[in-house]
N, C-alpha and C positions, 0 to 999 in steps of 0.2 A: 692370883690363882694358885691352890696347892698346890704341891708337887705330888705328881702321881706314882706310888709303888706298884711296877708291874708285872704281872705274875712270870714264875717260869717259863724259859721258852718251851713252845709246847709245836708240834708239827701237825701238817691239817687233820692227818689220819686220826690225833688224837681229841680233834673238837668233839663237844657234846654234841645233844641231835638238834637242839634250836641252833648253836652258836652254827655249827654246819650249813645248816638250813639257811642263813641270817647270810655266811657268807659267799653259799651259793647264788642266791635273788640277788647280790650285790657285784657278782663278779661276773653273769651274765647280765647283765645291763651294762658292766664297762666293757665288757668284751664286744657284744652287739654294738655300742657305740664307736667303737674302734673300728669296727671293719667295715659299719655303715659310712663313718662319717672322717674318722682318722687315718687312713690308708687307701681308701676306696681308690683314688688314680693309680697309686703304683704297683696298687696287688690287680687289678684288672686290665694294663696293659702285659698283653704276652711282650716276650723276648725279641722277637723281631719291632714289634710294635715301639718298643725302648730304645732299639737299637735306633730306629729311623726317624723317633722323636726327636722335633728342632729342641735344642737346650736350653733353647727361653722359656721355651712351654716346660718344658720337664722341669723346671725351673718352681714355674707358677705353680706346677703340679702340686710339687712338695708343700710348697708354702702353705697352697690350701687347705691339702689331708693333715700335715702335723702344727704349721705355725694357728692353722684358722679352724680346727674343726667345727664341724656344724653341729652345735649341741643343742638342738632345736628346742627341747621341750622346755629348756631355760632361757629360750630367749635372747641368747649370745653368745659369741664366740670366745671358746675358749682353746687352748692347745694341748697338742695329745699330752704332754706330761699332767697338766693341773686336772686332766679326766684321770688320769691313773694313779694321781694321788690320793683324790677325793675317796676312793676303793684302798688305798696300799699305806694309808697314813691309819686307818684302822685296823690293818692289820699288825703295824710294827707300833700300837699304842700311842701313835701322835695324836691320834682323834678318837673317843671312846664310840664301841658300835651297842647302837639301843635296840634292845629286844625284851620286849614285851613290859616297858616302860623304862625299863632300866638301862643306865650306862653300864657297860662292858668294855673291860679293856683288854687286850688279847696281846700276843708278844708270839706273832708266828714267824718258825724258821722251819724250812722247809725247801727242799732243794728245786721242786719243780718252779715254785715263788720265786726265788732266785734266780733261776732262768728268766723269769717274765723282766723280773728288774736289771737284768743285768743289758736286757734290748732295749730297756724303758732307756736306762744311761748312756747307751751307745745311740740312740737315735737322739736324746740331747744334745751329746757331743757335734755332733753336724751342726744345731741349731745356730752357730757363730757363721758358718757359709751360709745356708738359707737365706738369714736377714740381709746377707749383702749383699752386692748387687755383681760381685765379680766372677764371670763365667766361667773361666778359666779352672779358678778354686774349685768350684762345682764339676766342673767335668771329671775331678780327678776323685772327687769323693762319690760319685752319683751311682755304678753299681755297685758299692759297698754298701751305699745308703739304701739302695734297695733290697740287696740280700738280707741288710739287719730288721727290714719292713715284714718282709716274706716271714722271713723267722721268730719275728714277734706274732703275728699270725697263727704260725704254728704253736709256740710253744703255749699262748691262749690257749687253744683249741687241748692242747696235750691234758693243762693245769683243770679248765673246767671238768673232763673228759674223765680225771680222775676224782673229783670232787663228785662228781653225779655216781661214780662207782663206791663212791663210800657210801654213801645215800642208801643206795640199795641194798649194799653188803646190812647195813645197818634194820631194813625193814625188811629183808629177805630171808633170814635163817631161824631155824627153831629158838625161840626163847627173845625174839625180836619182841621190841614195846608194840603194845598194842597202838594204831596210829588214829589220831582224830579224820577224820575227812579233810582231804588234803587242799588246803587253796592253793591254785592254782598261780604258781609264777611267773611274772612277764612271759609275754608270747615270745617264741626264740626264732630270730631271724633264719631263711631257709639258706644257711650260710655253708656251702657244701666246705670241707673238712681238705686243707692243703695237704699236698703229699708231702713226706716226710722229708725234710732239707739238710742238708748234707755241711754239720756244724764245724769243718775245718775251716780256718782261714786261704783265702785261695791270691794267689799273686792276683793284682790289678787287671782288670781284661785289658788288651793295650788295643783301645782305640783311636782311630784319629778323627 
């Protein structure tokens, strides 16, 4: 296979309006995947609800949202990182993205991105307790695991949030292109919007 020369790094604000477009339809479908099928146990237990979950179950919890996501319309399971690859290897040029026949290879750097990946890594990092089987281990990582769950959530929500605002800056001001009739992109889950989390590192909660 060649070797791919790829372009300057360039940040999201500066994509065209298809490449935009291309990477917006692309990052709400991993985002709605994620919160439908990749975190759904630990972002919809409340705080008390966590606290007086037995740790086998909180256990199975995890395993199911990030080792096993339900990534139904393919037919099998896969885990949250190989969903957020599928989306984040097009964006750092590992996998070229096709718009409108053509491969595209992009090389985005970008600090909100950054964010996302920096949760993508930190919720792999656990991935060595999950598959084991020892409780113990787990108790001592389990609300870190969740805070980095919660945050990954948010910082989704921040990155698309900003992408939809360029969109508009883009077809909204004097001297904007004139726009074809717009098809309409996947339905977006009615996924109400986390509050804002609070990104210091905090001591261990010390529970017994």
């Amino acid at each position: 296979m060649p070797e791919v020369t790829l372009p300057e790094p360039q940040s999201l604000s500066q994509l065209p309006v298809k490449q935009l477009e291309e990477v917006i339809r692309q990052l709400r479908s991993t985002r709605n995947d994620i919160i439908r099928f990749g975190v759904w146990n630990a972002r919809n237990l409340t705080d008390d609800d966590f606290n007086k979950t037995d740790d086998r179950k909180l256990l199975g919890y995890f395993r199911q949202d990030l080792l096993e996501t339900r990534f139904l319309s393919k037919g099998r399971r896969i885990d949250l990182i190989q969903l957020w690859n599928w989306f984040d290897d097009q964006m750092s040029g590992v996998e070229p993205m096709l718009i409108d026949g053509q491969e595209v290879f992009l090389n985005i750097q970008d600090k909100d991105l950054e964010k996302v990946r920096k949760r993508i890594a930190e919720i792999e990092s656990f991935f060595p307790t999950l598959r084991g089987d020892d409780l113990d281990a787990f108790r001592r990582v389990k609300y870190k695991l969740r805070r980095t769950v919660m945050r990954l959530t948010y910082d989704l929500h921040h990155l698309f949030k900003r992408l939809e605002k360029y969109r508009k800056n883009m077809f909204g001001g004097p001297g904007a292109p004139v726009r074809a009739e717009r098809v309409p992109l996947e339905a977006v889950v009615d996924i109400p919007e986390p509050p804002p989390v609070d990104d210091h590192e905090h001591e261990e909660e010390a529970h017994s």
